[in-house]
ROKEZA-640245 format. One record per residue: x, y, z of N, C-alpha, C in turn; residue in one letter. Coordinates in steps of 0.2 Angstrom, whole numbers, padded with zeros to 4 digits, always signed. Atoms other than C-alpha are relative to their C-alpha. Layout:
BEGIN
XYZXYZXYZA...
end
This chain:
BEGIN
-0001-0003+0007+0799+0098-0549-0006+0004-0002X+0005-0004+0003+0788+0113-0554-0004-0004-0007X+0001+0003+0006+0774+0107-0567-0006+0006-0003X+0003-0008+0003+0765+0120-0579-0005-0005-0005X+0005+0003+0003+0747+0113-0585-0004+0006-0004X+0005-0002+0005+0733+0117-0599-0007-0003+0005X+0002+0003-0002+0717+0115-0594-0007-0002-0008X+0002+0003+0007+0707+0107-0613-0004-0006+0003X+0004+0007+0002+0696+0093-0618+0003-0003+0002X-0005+0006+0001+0709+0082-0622+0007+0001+0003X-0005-0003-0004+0723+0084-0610+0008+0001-0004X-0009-0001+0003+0741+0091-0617+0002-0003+0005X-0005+0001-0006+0755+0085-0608+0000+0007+0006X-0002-0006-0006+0761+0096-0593+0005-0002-0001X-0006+0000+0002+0778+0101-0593+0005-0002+0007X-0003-0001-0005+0791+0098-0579+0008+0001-0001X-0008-0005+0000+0811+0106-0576+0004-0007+0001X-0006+0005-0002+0823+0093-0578+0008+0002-0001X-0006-0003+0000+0842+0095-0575+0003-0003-0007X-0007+0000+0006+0856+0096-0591+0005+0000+0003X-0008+0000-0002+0872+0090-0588+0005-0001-0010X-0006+0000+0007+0882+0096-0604+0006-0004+0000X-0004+0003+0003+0894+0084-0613+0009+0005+0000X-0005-0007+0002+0910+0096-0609+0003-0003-0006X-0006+0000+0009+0921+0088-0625-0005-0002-0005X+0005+0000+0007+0905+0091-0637+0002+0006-0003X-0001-0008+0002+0910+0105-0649-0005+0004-0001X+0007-0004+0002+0900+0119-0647+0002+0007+0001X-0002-0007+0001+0902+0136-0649-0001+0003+0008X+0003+0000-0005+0901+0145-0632-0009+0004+0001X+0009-0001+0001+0882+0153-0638-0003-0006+0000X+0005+0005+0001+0877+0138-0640+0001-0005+0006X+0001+0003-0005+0883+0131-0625-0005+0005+0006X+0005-0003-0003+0874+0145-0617-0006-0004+0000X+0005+0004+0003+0859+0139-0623-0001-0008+0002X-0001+0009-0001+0861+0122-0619+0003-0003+0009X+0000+0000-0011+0864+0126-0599-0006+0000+0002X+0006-0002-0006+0853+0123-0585-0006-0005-0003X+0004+0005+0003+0837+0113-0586-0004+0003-0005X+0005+0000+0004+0825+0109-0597-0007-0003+0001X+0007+0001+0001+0807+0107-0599-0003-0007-0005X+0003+0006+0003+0801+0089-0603-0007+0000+0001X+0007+0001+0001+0784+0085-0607-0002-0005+0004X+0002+0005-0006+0773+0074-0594-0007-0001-0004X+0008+0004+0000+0758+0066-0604-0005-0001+0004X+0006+0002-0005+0742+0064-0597-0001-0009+0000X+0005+0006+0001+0736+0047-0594-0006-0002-0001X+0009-0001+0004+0724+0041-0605-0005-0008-0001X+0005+0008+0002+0716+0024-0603-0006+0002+0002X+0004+0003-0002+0703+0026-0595-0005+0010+0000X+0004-0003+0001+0699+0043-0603-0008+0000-0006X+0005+0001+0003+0682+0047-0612+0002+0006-0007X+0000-0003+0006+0680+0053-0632-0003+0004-0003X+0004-0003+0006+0673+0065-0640+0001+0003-0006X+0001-0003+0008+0668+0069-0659-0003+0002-0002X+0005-0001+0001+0657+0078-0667-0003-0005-0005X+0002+0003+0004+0646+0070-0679+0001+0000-0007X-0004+0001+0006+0654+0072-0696+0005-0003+0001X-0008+0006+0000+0670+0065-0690-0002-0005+0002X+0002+0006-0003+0661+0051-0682-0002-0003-0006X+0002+0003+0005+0654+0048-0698+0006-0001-0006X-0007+0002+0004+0671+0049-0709+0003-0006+0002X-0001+0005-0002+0676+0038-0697-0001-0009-0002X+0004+0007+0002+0664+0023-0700+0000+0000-0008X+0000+0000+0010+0665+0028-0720+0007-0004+0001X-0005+0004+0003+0683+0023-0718+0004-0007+0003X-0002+0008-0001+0683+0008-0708-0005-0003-0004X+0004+0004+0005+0669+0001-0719+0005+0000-0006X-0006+0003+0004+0681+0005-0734+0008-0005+0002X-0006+0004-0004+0695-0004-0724-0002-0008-0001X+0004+0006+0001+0685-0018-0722-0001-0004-0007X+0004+0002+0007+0677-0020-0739+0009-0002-0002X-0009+0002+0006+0697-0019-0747+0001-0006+0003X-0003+0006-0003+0704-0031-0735-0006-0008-0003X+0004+0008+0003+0690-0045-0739+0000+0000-0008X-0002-0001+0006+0692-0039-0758+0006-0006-0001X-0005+0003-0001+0709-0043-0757+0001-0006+0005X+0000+0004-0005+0708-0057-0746-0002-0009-0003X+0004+0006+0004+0697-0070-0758+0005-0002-0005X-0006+0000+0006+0712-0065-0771+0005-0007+0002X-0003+0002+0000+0722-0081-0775+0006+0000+0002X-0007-0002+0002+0738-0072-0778+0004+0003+0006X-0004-0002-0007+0750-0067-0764+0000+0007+0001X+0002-0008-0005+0742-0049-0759+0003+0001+0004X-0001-0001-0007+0746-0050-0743+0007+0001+0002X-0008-0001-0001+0766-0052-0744-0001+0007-0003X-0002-0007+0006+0765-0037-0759-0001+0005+0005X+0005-0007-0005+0753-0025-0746+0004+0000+0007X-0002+0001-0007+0763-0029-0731+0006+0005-0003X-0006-0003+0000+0782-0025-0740-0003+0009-0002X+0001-0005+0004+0774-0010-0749-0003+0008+0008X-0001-0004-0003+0767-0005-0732+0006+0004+0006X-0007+0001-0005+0784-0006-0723+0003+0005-0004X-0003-0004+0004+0791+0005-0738-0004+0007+0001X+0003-0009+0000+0779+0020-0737+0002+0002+0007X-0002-0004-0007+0782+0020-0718+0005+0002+0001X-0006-0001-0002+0799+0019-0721+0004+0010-0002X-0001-0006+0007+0797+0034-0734-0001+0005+0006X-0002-0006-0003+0791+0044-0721+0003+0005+0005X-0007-0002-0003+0806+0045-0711+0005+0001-0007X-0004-0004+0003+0814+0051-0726+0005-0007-0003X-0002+0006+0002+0820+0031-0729-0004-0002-0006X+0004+0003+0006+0818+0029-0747+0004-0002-0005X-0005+0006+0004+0823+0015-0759-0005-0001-0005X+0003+0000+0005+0816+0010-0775+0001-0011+0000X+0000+0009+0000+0808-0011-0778+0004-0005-0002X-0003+0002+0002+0822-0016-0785+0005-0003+0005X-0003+0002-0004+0834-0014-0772-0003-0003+0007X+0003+0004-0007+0821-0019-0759+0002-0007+0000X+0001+0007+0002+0819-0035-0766+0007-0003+0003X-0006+0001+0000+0838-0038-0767+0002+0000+0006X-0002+0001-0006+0840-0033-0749-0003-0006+0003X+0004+0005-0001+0826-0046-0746+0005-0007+0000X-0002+0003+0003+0836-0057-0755+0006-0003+0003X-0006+0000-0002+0851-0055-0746+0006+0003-0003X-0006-0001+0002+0862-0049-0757+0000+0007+0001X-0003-0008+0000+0870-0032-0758-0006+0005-0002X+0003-0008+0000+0860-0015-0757-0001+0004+0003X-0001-0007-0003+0858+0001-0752-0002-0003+0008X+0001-0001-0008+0859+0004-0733-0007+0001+0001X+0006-0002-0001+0841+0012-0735-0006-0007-0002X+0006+0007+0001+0832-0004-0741+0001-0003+0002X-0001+0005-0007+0841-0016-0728-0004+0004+0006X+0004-0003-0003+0832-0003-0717-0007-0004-0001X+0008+0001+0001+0816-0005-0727-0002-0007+0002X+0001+0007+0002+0818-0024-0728-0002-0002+0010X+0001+0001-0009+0819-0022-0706-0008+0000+0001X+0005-0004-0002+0805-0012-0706-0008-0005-0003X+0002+0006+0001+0797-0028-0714-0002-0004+0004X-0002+0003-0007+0800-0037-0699-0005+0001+0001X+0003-0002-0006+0793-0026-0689-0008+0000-0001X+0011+0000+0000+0773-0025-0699+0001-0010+0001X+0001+0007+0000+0777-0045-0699-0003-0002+0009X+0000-0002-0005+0780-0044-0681-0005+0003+0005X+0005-0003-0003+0767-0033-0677-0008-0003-0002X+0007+0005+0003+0753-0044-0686-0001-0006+0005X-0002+0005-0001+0760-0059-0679-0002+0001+0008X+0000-0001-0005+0758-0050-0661-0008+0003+0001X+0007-0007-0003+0741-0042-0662-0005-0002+0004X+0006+0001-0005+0730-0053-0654+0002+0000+0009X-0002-0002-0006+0739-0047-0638+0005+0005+0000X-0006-0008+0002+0747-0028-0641-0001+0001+0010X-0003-0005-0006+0755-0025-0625+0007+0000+0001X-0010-0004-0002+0775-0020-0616+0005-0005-0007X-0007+0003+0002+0783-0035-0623-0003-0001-0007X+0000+0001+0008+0775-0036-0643+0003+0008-0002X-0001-0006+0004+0779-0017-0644+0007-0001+0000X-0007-0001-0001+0796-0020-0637+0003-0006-0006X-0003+0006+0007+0796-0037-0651+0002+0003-0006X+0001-0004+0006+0792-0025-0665+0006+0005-0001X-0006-0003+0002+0806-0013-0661+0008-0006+0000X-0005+0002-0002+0816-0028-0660+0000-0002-0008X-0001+0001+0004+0813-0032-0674+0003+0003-0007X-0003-0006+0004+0816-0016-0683+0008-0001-0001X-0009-0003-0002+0834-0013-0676+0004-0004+0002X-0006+0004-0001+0841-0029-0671+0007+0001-0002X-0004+0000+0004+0852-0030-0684+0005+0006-0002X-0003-0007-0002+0858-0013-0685+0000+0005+0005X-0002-0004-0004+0857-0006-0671-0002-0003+0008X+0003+0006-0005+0855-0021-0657+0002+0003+0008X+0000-0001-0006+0860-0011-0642-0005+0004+0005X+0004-0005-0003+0844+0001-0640-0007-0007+0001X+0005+0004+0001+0833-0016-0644-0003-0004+0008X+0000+0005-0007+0825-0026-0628-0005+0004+0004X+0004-0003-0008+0817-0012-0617+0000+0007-0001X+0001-0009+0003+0813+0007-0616+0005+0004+0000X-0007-0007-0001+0825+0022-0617+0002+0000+0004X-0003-0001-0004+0835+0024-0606+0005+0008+0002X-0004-0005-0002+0840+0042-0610-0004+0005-0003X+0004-0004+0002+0831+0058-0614+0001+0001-0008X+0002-0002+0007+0827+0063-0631-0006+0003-0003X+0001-0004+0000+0820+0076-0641-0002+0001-0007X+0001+0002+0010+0814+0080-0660+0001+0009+0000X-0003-0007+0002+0822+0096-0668+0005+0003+0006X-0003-0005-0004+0832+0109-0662+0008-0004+0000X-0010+0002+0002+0850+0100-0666+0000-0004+0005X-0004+0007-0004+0861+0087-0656+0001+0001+0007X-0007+0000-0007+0869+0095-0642-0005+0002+0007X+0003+0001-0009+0854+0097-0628-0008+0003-0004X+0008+0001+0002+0834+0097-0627-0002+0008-0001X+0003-0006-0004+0833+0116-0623-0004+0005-0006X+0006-0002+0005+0827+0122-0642-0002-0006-0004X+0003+0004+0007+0821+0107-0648-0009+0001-0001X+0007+0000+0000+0801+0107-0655-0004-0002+0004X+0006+0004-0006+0795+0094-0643+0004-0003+0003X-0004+0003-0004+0804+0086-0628-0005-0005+0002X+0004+0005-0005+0795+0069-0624+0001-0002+0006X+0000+0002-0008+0795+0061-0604+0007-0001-0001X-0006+0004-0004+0810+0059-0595-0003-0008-0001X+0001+0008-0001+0814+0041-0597-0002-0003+0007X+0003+0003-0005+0810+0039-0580-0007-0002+0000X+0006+0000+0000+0794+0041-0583-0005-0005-0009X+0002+0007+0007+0792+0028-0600-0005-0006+0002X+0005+0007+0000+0786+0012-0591-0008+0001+0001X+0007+0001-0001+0773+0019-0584-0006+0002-0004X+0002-0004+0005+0767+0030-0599-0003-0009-0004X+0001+0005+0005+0767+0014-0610-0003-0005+0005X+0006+0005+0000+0758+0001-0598-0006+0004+0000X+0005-0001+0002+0746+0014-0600-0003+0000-0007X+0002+0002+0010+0745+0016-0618-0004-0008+0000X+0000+0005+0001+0746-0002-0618-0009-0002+0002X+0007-0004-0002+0728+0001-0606-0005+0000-0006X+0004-0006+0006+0721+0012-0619-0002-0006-0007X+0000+0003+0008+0725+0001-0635-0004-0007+0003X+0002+0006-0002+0716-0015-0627-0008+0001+0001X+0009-0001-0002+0697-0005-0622-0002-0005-0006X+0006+0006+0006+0683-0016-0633-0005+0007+0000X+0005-0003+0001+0673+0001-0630-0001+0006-0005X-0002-0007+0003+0679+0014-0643-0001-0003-0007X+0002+0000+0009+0677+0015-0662+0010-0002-0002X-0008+0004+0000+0695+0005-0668+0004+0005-0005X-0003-0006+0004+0699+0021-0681+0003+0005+0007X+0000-0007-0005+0698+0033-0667+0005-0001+0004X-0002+0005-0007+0705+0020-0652+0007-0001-0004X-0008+0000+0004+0720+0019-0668+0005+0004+0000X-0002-0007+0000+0723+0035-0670+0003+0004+0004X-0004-0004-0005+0725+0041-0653+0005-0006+0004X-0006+0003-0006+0736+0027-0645+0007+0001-0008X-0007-0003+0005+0748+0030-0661+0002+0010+0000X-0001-0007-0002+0748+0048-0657+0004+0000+0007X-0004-0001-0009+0750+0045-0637+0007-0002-0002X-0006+0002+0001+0766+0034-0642+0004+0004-0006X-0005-0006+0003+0774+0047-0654+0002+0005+0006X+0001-0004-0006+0770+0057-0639+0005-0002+0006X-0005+0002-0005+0780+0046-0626+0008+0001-0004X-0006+0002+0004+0793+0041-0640+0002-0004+0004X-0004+0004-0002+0799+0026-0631+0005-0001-0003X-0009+0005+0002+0816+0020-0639+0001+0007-0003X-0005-0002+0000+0831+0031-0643-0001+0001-0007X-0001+0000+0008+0826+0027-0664-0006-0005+0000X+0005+0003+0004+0812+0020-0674-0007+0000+0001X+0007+0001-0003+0798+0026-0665-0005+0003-0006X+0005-0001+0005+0789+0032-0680-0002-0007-0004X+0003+0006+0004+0790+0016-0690-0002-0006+0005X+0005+0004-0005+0785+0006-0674-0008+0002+0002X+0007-0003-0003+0772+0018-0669-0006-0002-0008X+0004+0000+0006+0765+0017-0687-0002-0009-0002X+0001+0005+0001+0768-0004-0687-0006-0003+0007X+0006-0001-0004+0755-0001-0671-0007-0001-0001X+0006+0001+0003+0741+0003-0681-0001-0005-0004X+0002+0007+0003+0743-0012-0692-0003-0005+0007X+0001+0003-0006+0744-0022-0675-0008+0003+0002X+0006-0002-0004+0728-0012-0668-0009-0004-0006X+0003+0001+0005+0719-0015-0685-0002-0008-0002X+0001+0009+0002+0722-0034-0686-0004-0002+0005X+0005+0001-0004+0717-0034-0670-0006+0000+0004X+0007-0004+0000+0702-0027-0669-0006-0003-0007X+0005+0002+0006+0696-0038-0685-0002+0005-0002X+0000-0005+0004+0695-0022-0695+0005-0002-0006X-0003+0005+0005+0708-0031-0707+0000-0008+0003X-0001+0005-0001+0709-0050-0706+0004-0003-0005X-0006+0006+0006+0720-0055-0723+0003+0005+0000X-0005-0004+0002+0729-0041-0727+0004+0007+0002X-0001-0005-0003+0738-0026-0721-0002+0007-0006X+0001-0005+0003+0732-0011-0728+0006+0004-0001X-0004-0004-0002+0743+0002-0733-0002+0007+0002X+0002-0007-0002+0739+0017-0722+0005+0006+0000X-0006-0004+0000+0756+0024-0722+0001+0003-0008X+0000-0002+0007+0755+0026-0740-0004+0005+0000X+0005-0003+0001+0741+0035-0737+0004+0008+0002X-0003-0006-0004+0748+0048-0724+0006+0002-0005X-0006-0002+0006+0764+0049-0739-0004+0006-0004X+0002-0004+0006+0752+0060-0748+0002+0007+0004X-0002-0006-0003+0754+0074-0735+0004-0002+0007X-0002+0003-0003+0765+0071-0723+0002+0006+0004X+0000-0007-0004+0767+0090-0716-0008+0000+0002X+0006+0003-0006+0750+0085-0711+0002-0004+0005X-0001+0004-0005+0753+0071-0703+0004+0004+0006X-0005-0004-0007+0766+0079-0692-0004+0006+0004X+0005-0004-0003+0754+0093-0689-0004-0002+0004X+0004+0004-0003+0742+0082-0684+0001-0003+0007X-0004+0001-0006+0755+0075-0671+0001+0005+0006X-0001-0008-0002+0758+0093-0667-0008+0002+0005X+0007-0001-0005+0740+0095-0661-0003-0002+0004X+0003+0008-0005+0737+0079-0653+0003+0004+0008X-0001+0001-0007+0748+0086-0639+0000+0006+0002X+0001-0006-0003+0743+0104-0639-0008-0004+0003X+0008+0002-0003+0724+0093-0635-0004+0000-0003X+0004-0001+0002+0717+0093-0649+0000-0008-0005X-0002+0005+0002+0714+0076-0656-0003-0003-0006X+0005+0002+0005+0703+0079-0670+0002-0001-0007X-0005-0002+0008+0716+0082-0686+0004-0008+0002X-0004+0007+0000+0726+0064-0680-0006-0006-0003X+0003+0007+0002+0710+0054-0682-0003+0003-0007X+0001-0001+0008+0704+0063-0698+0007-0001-0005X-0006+0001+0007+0723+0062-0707+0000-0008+0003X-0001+0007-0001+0721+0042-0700-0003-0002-0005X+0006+0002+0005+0703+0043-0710+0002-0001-0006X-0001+0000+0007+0709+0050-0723+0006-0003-0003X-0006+0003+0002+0726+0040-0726-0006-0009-0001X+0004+0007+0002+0713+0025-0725-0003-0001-0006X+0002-0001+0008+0705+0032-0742+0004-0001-0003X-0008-0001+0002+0720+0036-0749+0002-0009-0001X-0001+0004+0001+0727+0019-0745-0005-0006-0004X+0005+0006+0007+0711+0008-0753+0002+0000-0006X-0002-0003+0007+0712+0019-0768+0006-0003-0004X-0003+0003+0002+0728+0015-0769+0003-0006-0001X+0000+0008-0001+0730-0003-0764-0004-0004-0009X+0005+0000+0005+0715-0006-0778+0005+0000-0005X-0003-0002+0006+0725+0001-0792+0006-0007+0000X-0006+0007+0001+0741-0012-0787-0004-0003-0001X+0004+0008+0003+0730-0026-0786-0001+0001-0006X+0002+0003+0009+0723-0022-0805+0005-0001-0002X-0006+0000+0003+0741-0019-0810+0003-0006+0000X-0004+0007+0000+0747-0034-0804-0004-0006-0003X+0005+0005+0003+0733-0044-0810+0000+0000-0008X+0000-0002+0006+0735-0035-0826+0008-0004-0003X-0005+0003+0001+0754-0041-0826-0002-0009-0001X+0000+0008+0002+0749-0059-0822-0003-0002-0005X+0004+0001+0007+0737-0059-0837+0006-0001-0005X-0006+0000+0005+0751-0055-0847+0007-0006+0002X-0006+0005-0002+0762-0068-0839-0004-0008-0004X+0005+0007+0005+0749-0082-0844-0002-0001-0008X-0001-0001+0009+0749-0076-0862+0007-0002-0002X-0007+0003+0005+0766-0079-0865+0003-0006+0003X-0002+0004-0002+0768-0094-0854-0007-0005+0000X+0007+0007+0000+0756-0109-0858+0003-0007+0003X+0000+0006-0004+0759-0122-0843-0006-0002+0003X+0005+0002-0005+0750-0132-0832+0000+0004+0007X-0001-0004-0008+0744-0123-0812+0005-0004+0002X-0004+0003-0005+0755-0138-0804+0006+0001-0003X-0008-0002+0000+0771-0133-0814+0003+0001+0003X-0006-0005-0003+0786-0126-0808-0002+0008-0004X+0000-0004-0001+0786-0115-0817-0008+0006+0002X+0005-0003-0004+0769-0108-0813-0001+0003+0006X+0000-0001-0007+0771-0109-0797+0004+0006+0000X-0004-0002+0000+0787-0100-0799-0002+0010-0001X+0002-0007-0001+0777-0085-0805-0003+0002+0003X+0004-0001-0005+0766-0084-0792+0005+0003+0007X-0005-0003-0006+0783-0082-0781+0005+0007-0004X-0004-0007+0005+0788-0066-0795-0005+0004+0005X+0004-0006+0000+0774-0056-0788+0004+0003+0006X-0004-0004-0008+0781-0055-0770+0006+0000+0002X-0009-0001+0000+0799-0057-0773+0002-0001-0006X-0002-0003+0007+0803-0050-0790+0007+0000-0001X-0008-0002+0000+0820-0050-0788+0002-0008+0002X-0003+0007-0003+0828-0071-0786+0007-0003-0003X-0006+0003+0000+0843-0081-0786-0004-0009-0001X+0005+0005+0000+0841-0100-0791+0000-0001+0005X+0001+0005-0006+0843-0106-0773-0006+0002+0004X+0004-0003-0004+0831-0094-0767-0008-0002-0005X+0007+0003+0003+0818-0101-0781-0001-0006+0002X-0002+0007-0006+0823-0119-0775-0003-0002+0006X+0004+0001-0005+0817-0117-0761-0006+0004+0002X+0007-0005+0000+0801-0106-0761-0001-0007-0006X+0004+0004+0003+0796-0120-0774+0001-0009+0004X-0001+0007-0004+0801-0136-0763+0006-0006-0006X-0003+0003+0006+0813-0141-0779+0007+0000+0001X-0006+0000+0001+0830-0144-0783+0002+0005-0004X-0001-0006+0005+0840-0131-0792+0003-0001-0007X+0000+0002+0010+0842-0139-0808-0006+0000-0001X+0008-0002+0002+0823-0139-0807-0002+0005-0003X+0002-0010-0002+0822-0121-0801+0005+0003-0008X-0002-0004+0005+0834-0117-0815-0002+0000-0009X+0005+0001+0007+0823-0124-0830-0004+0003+0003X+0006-0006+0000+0808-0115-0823+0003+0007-0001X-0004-0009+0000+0821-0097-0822+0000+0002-0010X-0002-0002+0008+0826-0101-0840-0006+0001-0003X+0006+0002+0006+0809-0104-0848-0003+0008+0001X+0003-0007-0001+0804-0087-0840+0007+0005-0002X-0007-0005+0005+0820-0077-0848-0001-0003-0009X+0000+0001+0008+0816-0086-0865-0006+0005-0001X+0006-0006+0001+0799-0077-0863-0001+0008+0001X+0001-0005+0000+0802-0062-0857+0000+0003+0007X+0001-0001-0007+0797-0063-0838+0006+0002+0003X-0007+0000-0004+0814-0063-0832+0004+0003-0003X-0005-0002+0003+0828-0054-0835+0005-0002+0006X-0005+0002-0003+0846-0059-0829+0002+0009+0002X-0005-0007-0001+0855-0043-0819+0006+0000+0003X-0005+0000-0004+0871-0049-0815+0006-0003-0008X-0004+0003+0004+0887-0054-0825+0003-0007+0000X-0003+0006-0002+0892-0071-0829-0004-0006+0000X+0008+0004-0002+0884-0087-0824+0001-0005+0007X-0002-0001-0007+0891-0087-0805-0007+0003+0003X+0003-0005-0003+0879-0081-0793-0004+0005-0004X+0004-0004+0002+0866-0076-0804-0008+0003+0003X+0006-0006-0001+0852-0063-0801-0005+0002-0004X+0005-0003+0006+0835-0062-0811-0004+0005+0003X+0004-0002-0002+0822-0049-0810-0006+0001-0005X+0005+0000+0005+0805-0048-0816-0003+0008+0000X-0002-0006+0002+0806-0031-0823-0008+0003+0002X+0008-0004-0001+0785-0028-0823-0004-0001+0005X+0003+0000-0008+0783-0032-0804+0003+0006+0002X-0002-0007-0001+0795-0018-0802-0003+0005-0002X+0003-0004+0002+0787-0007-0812-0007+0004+0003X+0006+0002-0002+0772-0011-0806-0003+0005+0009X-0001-0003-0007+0778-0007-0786+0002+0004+0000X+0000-0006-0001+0787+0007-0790-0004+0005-0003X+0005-0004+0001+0772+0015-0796-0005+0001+0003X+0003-0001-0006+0764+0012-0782+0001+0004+0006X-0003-0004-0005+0777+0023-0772-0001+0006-0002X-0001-0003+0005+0777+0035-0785-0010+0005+0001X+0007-0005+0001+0756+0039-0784-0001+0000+0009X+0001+0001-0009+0759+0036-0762+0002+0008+0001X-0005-0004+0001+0771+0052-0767-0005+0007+0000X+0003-0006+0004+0760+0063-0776-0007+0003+0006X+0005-0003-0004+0750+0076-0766-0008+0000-0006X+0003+0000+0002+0733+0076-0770-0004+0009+0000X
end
């Protein structure tokens, strides 16, 4: 197979000629089956573990700027009482999910959480939960079978037949449905997935690279393979938590860095875009700078929420070991409850569970969203508020 190389720093793929065998009962115009004859051009990654890095010296130093903020945030929030770390996890499962164009609002997330009825797009986001849990859960050993845990975790449930193991068939980003031949990027033949990813896996494991930089480009290489058929952006992105945890760079909480990258996300992509013309210095800068971005904004939640609990304890004068206190404390990170779901998140019965619900609807914290007194639904309307305005400043370009 003919292969066509660059010769750079940082190595671009090389491309190789693979055959197309068109779908004949696909409809397609005959222009466009034109076009969709004959082989195509797949991308051949370089193998990169056991390459060397360079930066100049103000990147090097944004760098350590923004794992020192990383740092500091996560032990911040880490010492914090209050259940952070559930809040910071779903919220970073939603911006990643945002920027596949997966966007739901905290109400419904919750709700999907919850089990009950919601939008298709927040049973996604609530997946994509999983998969930071999964990916946390797995970091002190990121290699074939934690990535493959993480996509499993993703897609089981809706889409269980791609889950388990790598692609098994070419795929391509842009350029429409019916063959690779204009799409913007054609990653490896799936033949060539296992080997690409036990390298990666290589790569993400060195102890000798700086953990921003060592994050950045094995999150790039793996957009770069795209192993699986679907989810490789919120996998790849649930990667850097994984590389982060495990690299003690965070230790209690997940950062949201996906939030971060939401502020420009035509960067991000760009940034992807230049990683595999060779240029790898725009993916660990838009990593640095989603890392600011996400403290910044992390910070703000936590006062917000703290500001809410302030105001919860003004209108509710119990003891810490109540029910219902406790009960509050399980508003922050599941805003949205049923009794049986309070019940048992407080180790109570549900005549218990439902004198704690009530005493917080007399005050105010709760509000009933459902009709009747079947299968009832509360929500604590200023955890909502609170999250969706978290997504809301992830949104806004600076």
């Amino acid at each position: 197979m003919p292969m066509f190389e660059q010769d750079m720093d940082w190595p671009p793929p090389a491309y190789e000629e693979r055959a197309w065998d068109l779908v004949q009962d696909e409809y397609a115009s005959r222009a466009q089956r034109r076009r969709a004859a004959g082989p195509y051009l797949a991308a051949v990654p370089a193998l990169i573990s056991g390459l060397d890095i360079q930066l100049d010296g103000e990147l090097q130093a944004l760098i350590e700027e923004a794992a020192s903020e990383l740092s500091r945030f996560d032990a911040e929030v880490g010492h914090i009482a209050a259940p952070f770390a559930s809040i910071l996890l779903r919220t970073e499962s939603a911006s990643s999910s945002e920027i596949e164009n997966l966007t739901s609002g905290a109400r419904q997330i919750a709700l999907a959480e919850l089990g009950e009825h919601a939008s298709k797009n927040a049973q996604l986001i609530v997946g994509n939960v999983r998969t930071m849990q999964a990916a946390l859960a797995l970091s002190e050993s990121i290699d074939g079978h934690a990535i493959l845990e993480m996509h499993r975790a993703l897609l089981e449930q809706s889409n269980p037949d791609i889950v388990g193991h790598w692609r098994d068939q070419q795929v391509w980003i842009g350029g429409g449905s019916l063959s690779p031949h204009t799409a913007q990027f054609v990653p490896p033949h799936h033949e060539r997935v296992a080997e690409l990813m036990d390298d990666l896996v290589d790569f993400s494991n060195r102890a000798d690279l700086p953990v921003l930089v060592q994050t950045a480009i094995a999150h790039a290489q793996f957009e770069t393979i795209h192993p699986f058929p679907d989810g490789n952006g919120r996998v790849g992105r649930a990667l850097i938590q994984a590389m982060l945890r495990g690299a003690r760079l965070t230790r209690n909480v997940t950062v949201p860095v996906s939030a971060g990258l939401l502020h420009d996300t035509s960067r991000y992509f760009d940034a992807l875009s230049a990683y595999r013309s060779g240029d790898i210095a725009p993916i660990v800068r838009a990593i640095a700078d989603a890392s600011f971005a996400a403290v910044h904004n992390g910070r703000v939640l936590v006062q917000d929420l703290e500001a809410v609990q302030g105001q919860w304890r003004e209108k509710v004068k119990v003891r810490r070991d109540s029910s219902v206190h406790r009960l509050l404390n399980v508003l922050l990170r599941q805003p949205v409850i049923n009794g049986a779901t309070a019940a048992e998140q407080l180790g109570i019965t549900t005549v218990n569970a439902q004198v704690a619900i009530n005493r917080l609807v007399d005050v105010g914290v709760l509000t009933q969203i459902t009709d009747g007194r079947r299968n009832r639904i509360w929500v604590a309307e200023d955890v909502v508020q609170v999250l969706d305005q978290f997504a809301a400043r992830a949104k806004r370009r600076r």
